[in-house]
N, C-alpha and C positions, 0 to 999 in steps of 0.2 A: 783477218777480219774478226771482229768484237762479238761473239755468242751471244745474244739477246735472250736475257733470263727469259723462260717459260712463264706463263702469266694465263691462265684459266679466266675463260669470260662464261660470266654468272649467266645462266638463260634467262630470259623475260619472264617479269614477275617472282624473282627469286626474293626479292627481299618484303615483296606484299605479303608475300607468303610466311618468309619468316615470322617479319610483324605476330601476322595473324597467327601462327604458332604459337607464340610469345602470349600474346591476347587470351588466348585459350588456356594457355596453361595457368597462368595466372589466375583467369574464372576458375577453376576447377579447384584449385587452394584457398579460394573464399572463402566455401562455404567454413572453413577450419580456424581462420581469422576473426569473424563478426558474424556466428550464428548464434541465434540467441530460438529457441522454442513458442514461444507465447508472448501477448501483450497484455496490457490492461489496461483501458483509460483510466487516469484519474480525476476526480469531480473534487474542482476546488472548494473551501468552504466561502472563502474571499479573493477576494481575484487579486489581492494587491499585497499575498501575507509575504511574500520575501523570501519566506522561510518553511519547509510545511513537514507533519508528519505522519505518517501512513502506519495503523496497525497493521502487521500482518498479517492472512488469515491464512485457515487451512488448505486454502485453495493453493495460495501462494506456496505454502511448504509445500506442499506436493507436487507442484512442479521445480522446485530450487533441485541441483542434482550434485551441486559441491555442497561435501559437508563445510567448508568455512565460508559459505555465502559471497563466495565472489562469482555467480553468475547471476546477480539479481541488482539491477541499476536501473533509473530514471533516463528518462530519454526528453527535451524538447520536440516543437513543432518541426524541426529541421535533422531530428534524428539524430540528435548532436547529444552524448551524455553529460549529463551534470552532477555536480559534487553530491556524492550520495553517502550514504555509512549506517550500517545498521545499529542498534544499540540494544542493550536486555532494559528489561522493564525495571529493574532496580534502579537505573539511571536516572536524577532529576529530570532533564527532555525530556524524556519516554512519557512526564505526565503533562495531562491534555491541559488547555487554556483554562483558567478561570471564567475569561471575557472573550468571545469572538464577537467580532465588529460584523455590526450587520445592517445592509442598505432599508433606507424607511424613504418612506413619501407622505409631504404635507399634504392630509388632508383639507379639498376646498371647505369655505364654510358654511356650503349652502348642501352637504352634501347629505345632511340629516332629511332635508326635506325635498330631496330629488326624487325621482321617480324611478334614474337609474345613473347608478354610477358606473364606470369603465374605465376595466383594468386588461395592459396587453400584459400577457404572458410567453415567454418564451418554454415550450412543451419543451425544448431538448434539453433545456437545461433543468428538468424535473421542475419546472412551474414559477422559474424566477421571473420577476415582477420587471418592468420596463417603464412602464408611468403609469399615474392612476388622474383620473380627472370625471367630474359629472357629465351628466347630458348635456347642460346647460352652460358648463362653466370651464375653460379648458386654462386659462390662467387667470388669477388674480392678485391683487397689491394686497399685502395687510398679513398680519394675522391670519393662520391655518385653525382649521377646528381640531387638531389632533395630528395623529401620524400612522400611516399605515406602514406595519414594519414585517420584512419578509425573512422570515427565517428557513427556507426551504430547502439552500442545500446544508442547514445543520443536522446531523443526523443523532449528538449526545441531546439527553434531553436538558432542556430549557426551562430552567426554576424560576428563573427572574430575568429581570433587565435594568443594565447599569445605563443610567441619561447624563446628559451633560449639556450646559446652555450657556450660554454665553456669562461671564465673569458679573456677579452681582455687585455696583457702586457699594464700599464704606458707606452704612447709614442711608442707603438709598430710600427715598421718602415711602417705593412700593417692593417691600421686601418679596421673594418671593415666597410661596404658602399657597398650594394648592391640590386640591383633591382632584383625583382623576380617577378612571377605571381603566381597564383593560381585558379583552375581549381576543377569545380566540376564533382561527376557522381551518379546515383543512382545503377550503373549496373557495374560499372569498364567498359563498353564499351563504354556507350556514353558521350562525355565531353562537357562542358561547359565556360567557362569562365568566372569568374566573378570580376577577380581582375585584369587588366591588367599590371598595375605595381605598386607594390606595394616596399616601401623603408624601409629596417633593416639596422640599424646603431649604431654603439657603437664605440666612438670615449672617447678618457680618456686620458688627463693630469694633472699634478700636480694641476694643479687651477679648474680644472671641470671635468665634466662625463656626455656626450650626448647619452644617450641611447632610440633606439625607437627598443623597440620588439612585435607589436600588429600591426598583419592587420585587419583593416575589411573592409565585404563585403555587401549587401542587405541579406544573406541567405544562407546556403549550405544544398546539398544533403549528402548521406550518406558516400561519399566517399568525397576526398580532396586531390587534388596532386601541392604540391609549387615545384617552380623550379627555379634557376636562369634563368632572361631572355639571361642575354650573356652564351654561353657555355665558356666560359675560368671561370666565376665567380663560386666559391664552395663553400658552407658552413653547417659546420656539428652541428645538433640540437642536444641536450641532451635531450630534453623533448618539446610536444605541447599540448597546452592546448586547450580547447573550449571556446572561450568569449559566454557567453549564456545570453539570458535576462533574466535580473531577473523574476523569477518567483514565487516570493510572494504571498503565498495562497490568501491571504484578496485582491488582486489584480482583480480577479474574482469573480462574485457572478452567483448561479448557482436556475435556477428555476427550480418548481416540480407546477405543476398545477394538482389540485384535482376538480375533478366534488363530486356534492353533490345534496343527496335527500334533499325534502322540506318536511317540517311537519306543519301545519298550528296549533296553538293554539291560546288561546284567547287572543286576541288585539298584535298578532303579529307571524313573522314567523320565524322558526330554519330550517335551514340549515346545516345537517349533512355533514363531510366530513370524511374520513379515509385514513389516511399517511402510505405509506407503507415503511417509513425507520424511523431510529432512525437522519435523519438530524438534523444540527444545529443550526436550524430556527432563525433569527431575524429579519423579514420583511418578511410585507404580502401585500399583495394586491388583487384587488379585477377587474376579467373582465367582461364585460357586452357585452352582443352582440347588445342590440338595446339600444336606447335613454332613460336612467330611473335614475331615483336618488331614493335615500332613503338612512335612519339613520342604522348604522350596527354598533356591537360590538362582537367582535372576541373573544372566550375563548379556552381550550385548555384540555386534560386531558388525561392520559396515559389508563386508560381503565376502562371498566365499571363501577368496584367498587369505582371509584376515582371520587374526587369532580371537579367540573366545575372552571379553573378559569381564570380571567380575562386576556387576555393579549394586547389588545387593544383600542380605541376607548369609545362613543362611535362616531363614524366619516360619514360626509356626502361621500356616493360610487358612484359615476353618469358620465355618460358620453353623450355626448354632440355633435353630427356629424357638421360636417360646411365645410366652406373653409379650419379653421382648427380644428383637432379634440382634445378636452378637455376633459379632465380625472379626478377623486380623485387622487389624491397622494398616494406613496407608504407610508404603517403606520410601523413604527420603533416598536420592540417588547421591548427594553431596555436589555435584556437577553437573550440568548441561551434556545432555548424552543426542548425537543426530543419527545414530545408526539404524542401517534397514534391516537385521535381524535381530531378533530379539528367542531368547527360549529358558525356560522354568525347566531346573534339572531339579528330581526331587532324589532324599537319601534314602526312597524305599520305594520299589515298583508299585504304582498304584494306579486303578483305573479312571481314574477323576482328572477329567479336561478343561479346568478352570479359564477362563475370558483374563485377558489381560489389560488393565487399562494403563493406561501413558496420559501421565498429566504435565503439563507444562502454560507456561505465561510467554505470550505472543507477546513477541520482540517489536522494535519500530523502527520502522526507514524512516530517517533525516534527507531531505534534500533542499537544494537551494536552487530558487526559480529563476538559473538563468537561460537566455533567450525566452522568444514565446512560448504560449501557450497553444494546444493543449500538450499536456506532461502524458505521460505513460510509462508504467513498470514492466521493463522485460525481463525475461527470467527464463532457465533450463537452457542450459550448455555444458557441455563436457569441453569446448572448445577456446569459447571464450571466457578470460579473466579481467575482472572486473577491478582497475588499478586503486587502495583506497587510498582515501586523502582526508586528512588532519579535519572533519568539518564538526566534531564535535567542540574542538578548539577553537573553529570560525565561530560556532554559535556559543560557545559561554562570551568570547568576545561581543558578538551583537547582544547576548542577555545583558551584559555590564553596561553596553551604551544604551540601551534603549531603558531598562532598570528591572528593578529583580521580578516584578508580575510578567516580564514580556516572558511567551512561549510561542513556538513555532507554531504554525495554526494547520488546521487540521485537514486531509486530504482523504476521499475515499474511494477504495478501488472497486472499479465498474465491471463489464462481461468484460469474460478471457475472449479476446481471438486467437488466431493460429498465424505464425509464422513459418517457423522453418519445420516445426511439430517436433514428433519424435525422430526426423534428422538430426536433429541440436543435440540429442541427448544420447547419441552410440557414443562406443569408446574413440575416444580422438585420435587413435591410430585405421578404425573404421569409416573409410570414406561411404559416403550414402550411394545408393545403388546408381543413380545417375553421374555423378563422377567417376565411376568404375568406368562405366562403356565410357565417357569421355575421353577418359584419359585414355583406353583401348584404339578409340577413334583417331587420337592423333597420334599415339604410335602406328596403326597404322597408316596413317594418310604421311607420316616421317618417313618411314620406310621405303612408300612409293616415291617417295617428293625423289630421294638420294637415287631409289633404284632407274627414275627416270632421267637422273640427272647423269650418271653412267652412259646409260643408253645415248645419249646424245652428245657426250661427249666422243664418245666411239664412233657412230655416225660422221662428226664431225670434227675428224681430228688435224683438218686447217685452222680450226680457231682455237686449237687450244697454246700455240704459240703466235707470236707476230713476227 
């Protein structure tokens, strides 16, 4: 007779169970794949720029927690990230538009002597415009008396506005020539005026082309309303732009002042400080509150385990009260420094606890708006890295197609919320206190699974052959 191999039959629900094992452990390794600490909305300037760029601010460094900025990426509506890359302010991108494109609405032309005009506004988009129309009049044929123009989510300021109308005929018998004003408001109720006559002109024959389509002003509020100053004069815009200042990151330098403990050792004193961002740092400087000099050299280091290293000096720090007051120089770092300690070793014990300042130029996130909207910056992981991709390349390419004024347009970062919080940001060998007992939980609920599975095999030891 033929021995029939031994053959173990699985008790019911052994492999739901499995599954669910499997399910579980999996959870628990999440959070170490795609934890990200915080969010940000971003408030677009234009809903249709393609391309947009976000200064930094010190909000952001202080939560970024890798010094090479791969935990801080752009996220669409579907949580999906898109091509993002940061860049220094020295960078051509890094500076802002010239021109951002901004939605206008033809004014009716009965609107001057309405009794009430009506504009919907959308509050969550900080007061963007939706239509404008009188009491009286809600469409009409013809000729606009003007244009109301909504500059609300620009936040550089606004010097002028670049116009554009339709292509003027060779020799057209009514050249265009006309005076207009422009009027500011923060509220649509109250106005201002800031341009009182301002001159658009497009004159063109065979031998030339005099074109002037740019007003500017000292400044505008969030609203803008052009109008011809004669009522018989009309003219119909195809597009307004915003003349903005340039707003070139490197154009700004931005301080962070550290207070620091003193440690006295032999034949001189350190001065501890601690950074609470990953900033850009290349310049430091040093405040004193009373009359003192002394020798100081500045070094730097990401964290305890890490060596000490030099990044300045070493330089006389002394100030000096009078008629007028005399200072140390600010000390140039020659590099980009993100580390979170900082400390002033001087070459003579002394009791003097000077402030240390950290200056640096807020860098700028590139991204590309794919999928919908809304966009959002997440940021602070010890966990997740953040894969980069060539998009500085993409956009000289689109600069080259589109031409040399095009620039990425601008984006602004809204309230932080919370994510995963300060989970995101333990050491990546540190799971957070809720995958501890997790993972506790299905060892042992494993252990029971096997120990019952024993038991019942022994119980019934007809079915463990056929």
């Amino acid at each position: 007779m033929i021995q029939k191999p031994t053959r173990f039959v699985r008790p019911a629900g052994f492999m739901p169970t499995l599954i669910a094992s499997i399910l579980l452990l999996t959870s628990t390794s999440a959070w170490a794949a795609d934890s990200f600490g915080w969010q940000w909305p971003l408030n677009l300037s234009v809903d249709d720029g393609g391309a947009y760029r976000v200064v930094l601010t010190p909000e952001l460094y202080e939560h970024i927690q890798r010094p090479d900025l791969r935990d801080i990426t752009v996220r669409n509506s579907a949580g999906l990230e898109v091509p993002t890359a940061v860049i220094g302010p020295e960078e051509p991108l890094a500076a802002g538009p010239r021109h951002i494109d901004l939605p206008f609405f033809k004014l009716p032309p009965d609107y001057r002597g309405s009794n009430r005009w009506i504009v919907s506004r959308e509050t969550q988009t900080e007061g963007q415009i939706r239509y404008v129309q009188t009491e009286h009049t809600s469409s009409w044929v013809g000729p606009s008396a003007g244009v109301l123009v909504d500059a609300s989510r620009v936040r550089e300021p606004v010097l002028g506005l670049h116009l554009e109308w339709p292509e003027q005929a060779v020799d057209a018998p009514d050249p265009l020539d006309v005076i207009v004003m422009v009027e500011t408001s923060p509220d649509l109720e109250r106005w201002t005026t800031i341009l009182e006559r301002g001159r658009l002109v497009d004159l063109q024959n065979e031998t030339g082309h005099v074109l002037k389509n740019t007003l500017e002003f000292p400044g505008a509020q969030k609203y803008l309303r052009v109008r011809p100053v004669k009522d018989s004069d009309f003219i119909e815009f195809t597009s307004v732009a915003a003349v903005a200042r340039s707003s070139k990151a490197d154009a700004t330098w931005e301080w962070k002042v550290l207070k620091g403990e003193a440690v006295q050792e032999e034949n001189r004193t350190v001065i501890n400080y601690t950074s609470l961002g990953r900033y850009p740092v290349e310049q430091a400087d040093i405040v004193l509150d009373t009359n003192s000099a002394a020798e100081w050299t500045l070094e730097s280091r990401d964290s305890d385990k890490a060596t000490w290293r030099h990044r300045a000096g070493p330089w006389i720090g002394f100030k000096v009260d009078g008629e007028v007051q005399r200072r140390s120089a600010i000390q140039n770092l020659g590099t980009r420094q993100r580390d979170r300690q900082w400390r002033l070793v001087s070459s003579a014990t002394t009791q003097t606890v000077p402030e240390l300042r950290l200056g640096f130029r807020p860098e700028v996130l590139l991204f590309l708006a794919e999928g919908d909207a809304p966009f959002n910056v997440v940021a602070g992981s010890t966990k997740s890295e953040i894969t980069t991709v060539p998009l500085q390349r993409l956009l000289t390419t689109l600069k080259a197609s589109f031409g040399p004024d095009w620039m990425p347009s601008p984006a602004y970062v809204g309230t932080r919320a919370e994510l995963d919080g300060p989970n995101a940001t333990k050491p990546a060998d540190e799971a957070p206190e809720w995958a501890t007992w997790l993972l506790w939980g299905i060892l042992i609920l494993g252990s029971a699974f096997v120990a019952g599975l024993a038991v019942h095999l022994l119980k019934n030891p007809e079915k463990r052959a056929e």
